[in-house]
N, CA, C and O atoms as CSV, one atom per row, in Angstrom:
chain,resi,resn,atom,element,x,y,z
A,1,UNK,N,N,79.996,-10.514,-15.399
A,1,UNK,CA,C,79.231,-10.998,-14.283
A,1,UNK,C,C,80.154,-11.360,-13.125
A,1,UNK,O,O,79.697,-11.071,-12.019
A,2,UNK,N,N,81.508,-12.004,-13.150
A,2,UNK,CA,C,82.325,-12.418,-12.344
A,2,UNK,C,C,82.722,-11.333,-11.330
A,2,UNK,O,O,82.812,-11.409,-10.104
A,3,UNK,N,N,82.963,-10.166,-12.279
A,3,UNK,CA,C,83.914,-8.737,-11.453
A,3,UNK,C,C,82.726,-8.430,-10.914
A,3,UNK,O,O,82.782,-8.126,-9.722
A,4,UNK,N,N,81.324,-8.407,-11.581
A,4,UNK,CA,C,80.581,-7.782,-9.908
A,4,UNK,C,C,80.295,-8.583,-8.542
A,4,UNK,O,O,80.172,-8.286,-7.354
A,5,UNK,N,N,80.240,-10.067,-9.533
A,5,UNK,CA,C,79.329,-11.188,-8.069
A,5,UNK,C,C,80.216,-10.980,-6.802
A,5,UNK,O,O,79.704,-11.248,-5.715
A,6,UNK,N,N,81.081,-10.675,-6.833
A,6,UNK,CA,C,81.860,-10.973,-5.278
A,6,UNK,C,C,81.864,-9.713,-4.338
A,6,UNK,O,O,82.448,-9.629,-3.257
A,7,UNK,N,N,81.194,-8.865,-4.879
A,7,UNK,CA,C,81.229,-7.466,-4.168
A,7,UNK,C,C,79.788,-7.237,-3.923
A,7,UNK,O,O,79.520,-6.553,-2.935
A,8,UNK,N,N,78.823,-7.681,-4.633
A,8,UNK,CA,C,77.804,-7.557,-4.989
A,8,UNK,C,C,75.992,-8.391,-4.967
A,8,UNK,O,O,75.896,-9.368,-5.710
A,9,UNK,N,N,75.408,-8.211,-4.602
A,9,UNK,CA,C,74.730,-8.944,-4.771
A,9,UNK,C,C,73.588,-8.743,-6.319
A,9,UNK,O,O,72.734,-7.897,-6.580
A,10,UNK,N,N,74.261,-10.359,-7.340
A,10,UNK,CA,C,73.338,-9.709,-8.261
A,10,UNK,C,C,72.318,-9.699,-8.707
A,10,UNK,O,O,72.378,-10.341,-9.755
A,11,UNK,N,N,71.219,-9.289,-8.518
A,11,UNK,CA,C,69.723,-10.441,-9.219
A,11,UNK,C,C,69.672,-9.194,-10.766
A,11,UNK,O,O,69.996,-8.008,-10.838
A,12,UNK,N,N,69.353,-9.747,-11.365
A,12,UNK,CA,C,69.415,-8.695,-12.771
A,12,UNK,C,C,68.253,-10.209,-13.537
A,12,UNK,O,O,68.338,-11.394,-13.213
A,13,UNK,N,N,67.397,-9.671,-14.442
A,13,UNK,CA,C,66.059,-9.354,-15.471
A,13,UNK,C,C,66.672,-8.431,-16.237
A,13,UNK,O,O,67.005,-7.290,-15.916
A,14,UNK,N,N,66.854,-9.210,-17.683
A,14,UNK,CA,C,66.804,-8.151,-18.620
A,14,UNK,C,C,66.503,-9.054,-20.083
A,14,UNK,O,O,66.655,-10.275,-20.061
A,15,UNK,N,N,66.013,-8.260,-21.499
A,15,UNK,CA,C,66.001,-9.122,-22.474
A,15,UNK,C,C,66.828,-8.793,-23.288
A,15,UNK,O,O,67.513,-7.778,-23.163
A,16,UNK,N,N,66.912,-9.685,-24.366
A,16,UNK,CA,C,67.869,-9.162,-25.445
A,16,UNK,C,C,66.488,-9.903,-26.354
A,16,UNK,O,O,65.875,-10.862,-25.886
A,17,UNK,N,N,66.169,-9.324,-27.600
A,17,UNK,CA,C,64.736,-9.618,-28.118
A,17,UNK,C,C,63.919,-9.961,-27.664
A,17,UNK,O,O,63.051,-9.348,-27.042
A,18,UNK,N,N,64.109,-11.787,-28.043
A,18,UNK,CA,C,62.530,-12.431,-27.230
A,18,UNK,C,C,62.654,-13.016,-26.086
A,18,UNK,O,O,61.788,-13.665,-25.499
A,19,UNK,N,N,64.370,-12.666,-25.554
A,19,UNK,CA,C,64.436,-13.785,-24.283
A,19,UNK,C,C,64.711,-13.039,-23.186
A,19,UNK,O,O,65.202,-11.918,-23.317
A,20,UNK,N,N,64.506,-13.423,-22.299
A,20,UNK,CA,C,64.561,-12.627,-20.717
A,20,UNK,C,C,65.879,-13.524,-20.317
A,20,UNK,O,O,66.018,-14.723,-20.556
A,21,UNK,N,N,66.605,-12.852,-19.801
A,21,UNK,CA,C,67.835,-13.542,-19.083
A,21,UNK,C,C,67.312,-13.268,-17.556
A,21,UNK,O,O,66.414,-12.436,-17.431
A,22,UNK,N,N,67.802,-13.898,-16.423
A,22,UNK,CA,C,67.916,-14.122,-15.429
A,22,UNK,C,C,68.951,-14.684,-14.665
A,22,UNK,O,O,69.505,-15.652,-15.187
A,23,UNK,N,N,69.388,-14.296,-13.465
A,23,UNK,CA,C,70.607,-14.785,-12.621
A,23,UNK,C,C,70.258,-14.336,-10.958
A,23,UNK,O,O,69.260,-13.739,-10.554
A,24,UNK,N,N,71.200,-14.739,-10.321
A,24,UNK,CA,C,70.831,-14.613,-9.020
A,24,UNK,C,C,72.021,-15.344,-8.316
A,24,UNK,O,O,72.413,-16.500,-8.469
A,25,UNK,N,N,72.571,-14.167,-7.353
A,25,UNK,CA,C,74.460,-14.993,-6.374
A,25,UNK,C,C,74.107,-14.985,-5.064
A,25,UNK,O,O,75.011,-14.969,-4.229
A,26,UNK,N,N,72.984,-14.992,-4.721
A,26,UNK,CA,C,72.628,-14.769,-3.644
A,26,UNK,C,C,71.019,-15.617,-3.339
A,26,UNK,O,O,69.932,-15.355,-3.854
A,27,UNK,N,N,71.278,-16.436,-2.563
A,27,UNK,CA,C,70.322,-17.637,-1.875
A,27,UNK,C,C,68.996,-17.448,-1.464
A,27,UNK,O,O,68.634,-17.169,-0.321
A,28,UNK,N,N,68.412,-17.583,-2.277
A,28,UNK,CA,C,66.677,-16.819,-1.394
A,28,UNK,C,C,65.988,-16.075,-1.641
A,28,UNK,O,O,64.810,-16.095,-1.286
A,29,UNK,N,N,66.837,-14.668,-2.735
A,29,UNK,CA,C,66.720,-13.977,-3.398
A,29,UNK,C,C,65.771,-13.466,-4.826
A,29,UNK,O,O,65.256,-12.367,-5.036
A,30,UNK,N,N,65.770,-14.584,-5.597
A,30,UNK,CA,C,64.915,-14.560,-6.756
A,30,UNK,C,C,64.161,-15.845,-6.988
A,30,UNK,O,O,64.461,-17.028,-6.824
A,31,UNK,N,N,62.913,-15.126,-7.491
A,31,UNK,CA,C,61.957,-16.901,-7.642
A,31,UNK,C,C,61.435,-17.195,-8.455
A,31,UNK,O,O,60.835,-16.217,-8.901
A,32,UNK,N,N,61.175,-18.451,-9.274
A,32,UNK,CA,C,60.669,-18.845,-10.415
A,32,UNK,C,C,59.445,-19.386,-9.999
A,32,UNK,O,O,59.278,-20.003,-8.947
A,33,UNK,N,N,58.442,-19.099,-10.993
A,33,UNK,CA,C,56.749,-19.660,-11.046
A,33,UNK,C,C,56.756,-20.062,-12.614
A,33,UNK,O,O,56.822,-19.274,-13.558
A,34,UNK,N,N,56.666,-21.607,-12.675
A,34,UNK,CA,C,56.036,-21.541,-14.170
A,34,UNK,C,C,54.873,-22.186,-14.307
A,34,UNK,O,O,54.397,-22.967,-13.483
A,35,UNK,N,N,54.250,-21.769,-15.678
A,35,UNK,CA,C,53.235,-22.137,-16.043
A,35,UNK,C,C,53.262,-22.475,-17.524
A,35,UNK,O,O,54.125,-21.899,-18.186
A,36,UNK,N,N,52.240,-23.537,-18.302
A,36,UNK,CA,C,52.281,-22.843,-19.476
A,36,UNK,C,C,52.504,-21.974,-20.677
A,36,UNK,O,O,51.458,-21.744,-21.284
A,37,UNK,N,N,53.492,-21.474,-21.144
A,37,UNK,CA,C,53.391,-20.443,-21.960
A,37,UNK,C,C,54.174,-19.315,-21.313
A,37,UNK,O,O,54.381,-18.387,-22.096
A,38,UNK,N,N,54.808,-19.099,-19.733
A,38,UNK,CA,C,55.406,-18.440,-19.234
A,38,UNK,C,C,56.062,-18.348,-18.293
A,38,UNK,O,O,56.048,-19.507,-18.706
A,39,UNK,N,N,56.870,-18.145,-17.105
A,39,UNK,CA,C,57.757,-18.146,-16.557
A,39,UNK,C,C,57.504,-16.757,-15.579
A,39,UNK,O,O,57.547,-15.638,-16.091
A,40,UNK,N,N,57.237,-16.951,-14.123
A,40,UNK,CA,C,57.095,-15.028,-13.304
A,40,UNK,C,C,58.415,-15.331,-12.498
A,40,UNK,O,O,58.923,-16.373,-12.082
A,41,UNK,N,N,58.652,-14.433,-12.464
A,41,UNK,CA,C,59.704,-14.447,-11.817
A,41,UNK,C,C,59.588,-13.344,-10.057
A,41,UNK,O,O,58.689,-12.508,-9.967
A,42,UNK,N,N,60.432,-13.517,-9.065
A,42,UNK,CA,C,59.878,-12.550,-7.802
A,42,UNK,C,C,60.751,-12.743,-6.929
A,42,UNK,O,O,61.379,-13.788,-6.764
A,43,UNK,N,N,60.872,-11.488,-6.155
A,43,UNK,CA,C,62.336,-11.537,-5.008
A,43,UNK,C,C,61.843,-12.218,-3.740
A,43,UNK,O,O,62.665,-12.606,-2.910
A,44,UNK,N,N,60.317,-12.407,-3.526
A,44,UNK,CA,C,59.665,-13.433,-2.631
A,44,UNK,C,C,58.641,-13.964,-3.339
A,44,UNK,O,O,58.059,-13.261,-4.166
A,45,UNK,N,N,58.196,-15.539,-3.075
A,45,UNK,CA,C,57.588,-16.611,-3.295
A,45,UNK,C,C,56.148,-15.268,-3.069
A,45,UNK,O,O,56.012,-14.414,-2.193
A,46,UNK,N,N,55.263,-15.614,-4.305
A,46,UNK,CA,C,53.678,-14.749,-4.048
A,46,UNK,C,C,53.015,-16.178,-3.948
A,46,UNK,O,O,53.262,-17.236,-4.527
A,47,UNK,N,N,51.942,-15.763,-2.858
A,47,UNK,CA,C,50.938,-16.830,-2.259
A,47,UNK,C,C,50.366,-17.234,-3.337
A,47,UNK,O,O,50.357,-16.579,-4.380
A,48,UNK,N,N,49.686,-18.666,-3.143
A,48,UNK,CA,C,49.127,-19.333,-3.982
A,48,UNK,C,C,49.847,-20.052,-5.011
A,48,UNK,O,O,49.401,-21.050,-5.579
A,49,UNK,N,N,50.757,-19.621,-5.195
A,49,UNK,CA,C,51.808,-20.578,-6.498
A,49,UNK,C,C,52.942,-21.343,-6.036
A,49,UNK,O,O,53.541,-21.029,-5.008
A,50,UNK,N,N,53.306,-22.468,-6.847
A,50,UNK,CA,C,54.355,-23.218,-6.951
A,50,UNK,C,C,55.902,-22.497,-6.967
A,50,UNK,O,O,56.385,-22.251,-8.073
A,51,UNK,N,N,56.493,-22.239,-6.033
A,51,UNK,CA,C,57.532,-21.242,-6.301
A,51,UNK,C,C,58.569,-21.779,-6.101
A,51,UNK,O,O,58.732,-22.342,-5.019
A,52,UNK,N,N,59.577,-21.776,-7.059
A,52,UNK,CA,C,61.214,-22.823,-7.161
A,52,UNK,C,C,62.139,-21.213,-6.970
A,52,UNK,O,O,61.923,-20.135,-7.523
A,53,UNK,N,N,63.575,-21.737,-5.616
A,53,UNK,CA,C,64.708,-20.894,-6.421
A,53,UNK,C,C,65.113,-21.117,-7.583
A,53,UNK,O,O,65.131,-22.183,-8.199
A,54,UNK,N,N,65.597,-19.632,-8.036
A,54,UNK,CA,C,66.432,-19.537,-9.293
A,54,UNK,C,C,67.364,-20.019,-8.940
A,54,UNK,O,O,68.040,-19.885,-7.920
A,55,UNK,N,N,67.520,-21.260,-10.707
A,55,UNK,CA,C,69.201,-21.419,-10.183
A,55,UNK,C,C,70.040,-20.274,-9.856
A,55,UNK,O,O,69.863,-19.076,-10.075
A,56,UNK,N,N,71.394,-21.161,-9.042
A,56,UNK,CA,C,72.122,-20.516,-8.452
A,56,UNK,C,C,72.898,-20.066,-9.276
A,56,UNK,O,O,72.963,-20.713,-10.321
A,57,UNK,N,N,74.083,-18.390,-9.124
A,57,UNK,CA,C,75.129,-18.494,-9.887
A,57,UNK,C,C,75.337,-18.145,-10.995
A,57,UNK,O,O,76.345,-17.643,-11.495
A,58,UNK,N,N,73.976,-18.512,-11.589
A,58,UNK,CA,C,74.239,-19.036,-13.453
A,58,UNK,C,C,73.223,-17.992,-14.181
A,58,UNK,O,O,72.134,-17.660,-13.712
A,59,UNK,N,N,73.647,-17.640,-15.128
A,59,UNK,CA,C,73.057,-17.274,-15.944
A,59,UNK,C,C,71.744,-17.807,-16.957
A,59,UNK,O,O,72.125,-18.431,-17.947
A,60,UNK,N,N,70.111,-17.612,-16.805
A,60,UNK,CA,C,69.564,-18.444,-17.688
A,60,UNK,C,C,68.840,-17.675,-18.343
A,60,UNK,O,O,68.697,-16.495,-18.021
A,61,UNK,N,N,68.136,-18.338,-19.600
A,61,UNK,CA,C,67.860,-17.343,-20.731
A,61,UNK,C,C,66.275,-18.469,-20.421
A,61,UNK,O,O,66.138,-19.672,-20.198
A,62,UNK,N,N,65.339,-17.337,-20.557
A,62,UNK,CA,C,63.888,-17.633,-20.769
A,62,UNK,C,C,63.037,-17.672,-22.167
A,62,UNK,O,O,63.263,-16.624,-22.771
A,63,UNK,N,N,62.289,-18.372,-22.769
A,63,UNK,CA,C,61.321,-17.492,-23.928
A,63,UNK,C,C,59.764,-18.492,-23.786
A,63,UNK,O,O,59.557,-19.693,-23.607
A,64,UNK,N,N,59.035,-17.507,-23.939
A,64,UNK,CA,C,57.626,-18.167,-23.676
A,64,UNK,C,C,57.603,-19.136,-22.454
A,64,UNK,O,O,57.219,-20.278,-22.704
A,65,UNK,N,N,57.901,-18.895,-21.374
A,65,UNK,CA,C,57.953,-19.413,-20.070
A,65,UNK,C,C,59.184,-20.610,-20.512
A,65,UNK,O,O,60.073,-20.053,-19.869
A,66,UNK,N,N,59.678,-21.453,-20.936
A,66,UNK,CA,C,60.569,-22.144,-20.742
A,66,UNK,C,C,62.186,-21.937,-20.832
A,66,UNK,O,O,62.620,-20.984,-21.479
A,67,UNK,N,N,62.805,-22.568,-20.373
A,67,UNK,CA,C,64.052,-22.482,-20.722
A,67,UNK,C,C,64.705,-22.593,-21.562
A,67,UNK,O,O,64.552,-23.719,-22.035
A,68,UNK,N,N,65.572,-21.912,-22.195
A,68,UNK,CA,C,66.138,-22.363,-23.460
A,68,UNK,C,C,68.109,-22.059,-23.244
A,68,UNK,O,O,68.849,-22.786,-23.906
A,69,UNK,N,N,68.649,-21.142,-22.448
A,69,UNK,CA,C,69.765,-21.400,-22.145
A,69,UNK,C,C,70.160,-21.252,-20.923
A,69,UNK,O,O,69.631,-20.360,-20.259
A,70,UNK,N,N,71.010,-21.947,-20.432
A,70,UNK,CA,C,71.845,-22.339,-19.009
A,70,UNK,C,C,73.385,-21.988,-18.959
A,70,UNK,O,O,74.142,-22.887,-19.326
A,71,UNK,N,N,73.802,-21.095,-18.653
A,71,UNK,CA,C,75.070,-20.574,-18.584
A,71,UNK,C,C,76.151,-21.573,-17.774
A,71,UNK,O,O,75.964,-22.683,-17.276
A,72,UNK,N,N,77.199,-20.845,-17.833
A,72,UNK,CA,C,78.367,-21.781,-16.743
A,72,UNK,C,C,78.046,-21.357,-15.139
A,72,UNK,O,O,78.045,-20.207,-14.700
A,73,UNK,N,N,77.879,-22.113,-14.678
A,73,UNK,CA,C,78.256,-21.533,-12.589
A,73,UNK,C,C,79.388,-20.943,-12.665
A,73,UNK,O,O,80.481,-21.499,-12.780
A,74,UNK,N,N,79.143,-19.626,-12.596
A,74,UNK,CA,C,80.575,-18.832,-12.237
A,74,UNK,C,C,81.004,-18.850,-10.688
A,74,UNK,O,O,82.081,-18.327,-10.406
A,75,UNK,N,N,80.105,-19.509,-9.511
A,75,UNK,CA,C,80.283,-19.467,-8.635
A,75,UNK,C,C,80.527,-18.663,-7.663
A,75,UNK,O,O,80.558,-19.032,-6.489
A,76,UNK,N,N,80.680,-17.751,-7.962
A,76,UNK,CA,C,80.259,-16.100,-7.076
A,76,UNK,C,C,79.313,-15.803,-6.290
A,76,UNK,O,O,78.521,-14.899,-6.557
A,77,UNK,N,N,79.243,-16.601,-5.076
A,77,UNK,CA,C,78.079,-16.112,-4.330
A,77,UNK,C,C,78.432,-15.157,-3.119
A,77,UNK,O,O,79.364,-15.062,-2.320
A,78,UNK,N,N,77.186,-14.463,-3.376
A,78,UNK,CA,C,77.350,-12.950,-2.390
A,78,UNK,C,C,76.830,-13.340,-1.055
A,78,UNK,O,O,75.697,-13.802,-0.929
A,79,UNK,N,N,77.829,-13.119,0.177
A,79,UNK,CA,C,76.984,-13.142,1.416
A,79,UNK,C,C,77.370,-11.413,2.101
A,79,UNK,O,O,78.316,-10.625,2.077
A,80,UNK,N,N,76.196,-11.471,2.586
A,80,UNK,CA,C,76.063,-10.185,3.474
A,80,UNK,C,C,77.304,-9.798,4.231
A,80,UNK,O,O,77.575,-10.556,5.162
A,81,UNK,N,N,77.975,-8.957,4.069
A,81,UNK,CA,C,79.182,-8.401,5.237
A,81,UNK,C,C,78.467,-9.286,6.539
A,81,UNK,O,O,79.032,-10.341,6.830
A,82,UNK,N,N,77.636,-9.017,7.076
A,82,UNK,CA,C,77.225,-9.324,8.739
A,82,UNK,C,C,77.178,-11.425,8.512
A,82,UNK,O,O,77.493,-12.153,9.453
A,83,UNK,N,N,76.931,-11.741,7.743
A,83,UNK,CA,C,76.795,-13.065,7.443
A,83,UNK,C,C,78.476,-13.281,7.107
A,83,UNK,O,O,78.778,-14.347,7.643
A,84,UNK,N,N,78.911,-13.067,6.863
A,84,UNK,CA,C,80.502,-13.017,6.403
A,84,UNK,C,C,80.968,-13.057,7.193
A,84,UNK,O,O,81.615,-14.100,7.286
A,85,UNK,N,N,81.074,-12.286,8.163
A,85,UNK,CA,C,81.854,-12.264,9.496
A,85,UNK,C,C,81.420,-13.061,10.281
A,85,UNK,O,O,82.266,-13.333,11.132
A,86,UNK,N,N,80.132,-13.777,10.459
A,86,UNK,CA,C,79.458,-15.027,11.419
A,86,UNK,C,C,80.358,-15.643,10.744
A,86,UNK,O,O,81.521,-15.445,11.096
A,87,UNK,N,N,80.064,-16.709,9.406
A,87,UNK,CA,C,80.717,-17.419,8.929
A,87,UNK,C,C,82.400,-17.798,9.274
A,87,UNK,O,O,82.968,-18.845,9.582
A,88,UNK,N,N,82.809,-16.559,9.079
A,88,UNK,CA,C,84.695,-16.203,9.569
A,88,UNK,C,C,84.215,-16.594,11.222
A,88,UNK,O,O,84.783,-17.636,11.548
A,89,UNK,N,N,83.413,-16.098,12.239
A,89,UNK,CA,C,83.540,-16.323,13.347
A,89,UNK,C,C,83.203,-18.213,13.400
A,89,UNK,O,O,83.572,-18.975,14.294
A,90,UNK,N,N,82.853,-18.372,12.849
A,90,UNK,CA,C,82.060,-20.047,13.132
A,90,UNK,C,C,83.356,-20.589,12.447
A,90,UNK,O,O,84.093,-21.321,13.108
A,91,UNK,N,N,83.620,-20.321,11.370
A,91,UNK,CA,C,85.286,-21.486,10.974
A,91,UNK,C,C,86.139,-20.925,11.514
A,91,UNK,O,O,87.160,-21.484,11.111
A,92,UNK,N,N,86.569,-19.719,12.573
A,92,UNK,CA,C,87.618,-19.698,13.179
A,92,UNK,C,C,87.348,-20.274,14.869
A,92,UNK,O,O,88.178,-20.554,15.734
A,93,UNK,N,N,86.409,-20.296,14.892
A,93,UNK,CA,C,85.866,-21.106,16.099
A,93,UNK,C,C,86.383,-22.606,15.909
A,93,UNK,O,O,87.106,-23.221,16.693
A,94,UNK,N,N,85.915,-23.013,14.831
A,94,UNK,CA,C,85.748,-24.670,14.419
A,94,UNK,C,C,86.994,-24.777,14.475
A,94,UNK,O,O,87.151,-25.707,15.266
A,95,UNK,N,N,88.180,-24.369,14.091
A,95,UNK,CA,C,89.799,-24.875,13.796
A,95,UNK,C,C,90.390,-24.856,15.123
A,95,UNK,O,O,91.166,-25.760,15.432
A,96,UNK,N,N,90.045,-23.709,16.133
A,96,UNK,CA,C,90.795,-24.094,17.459
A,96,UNK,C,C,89.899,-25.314,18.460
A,96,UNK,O,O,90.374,-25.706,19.526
């Protein structure tokens, strides 16, 4: 996960049996809805529901809508080339 986050932006869904893993290095990107018994997940908030970001960073493991594992923050967050270079322009602004 480390060697791609910094090049990359990653949102990845996938299971290994009964659990859905989830992650997300990038801010805004992926969204959690829970309910009862399950967990939706979506790259934008769908109307009508309670919609939380995915944690950041981290790796989490889902089953029957709740959580059951929380990975380490590898801290790899992806910003856009064009957001990258604002950023570089705004802290090289800020130091002189």
């Amino acid at each position: 996960m480390c060697a791609l986050a910094p090049q990359s932006k990653v949102n990845l869904l996938f299971f290994v049996g009964e659990t859905l893993y989830a992650h997300t290095n990038m801010a805004g990107t992926l969204y959690l809805h829970q309910e009862p018994g399950r967990a939706l997940f979506a790259t934008v908030p769908l109307s009508g529901l309670d919609w939380q970001s995915l944690v950041f960073t981290t790796l989490t493991g889902w089953q029957y809508g709740a959580l059951r594992f929380t990975g380490t923050d590898h801290g790899q967050v992806y910003i856009p080339p064009a957001q990258a270079d604002l950023q570089y322009l705004i802290s090289s602004t800020a130091v002189l």
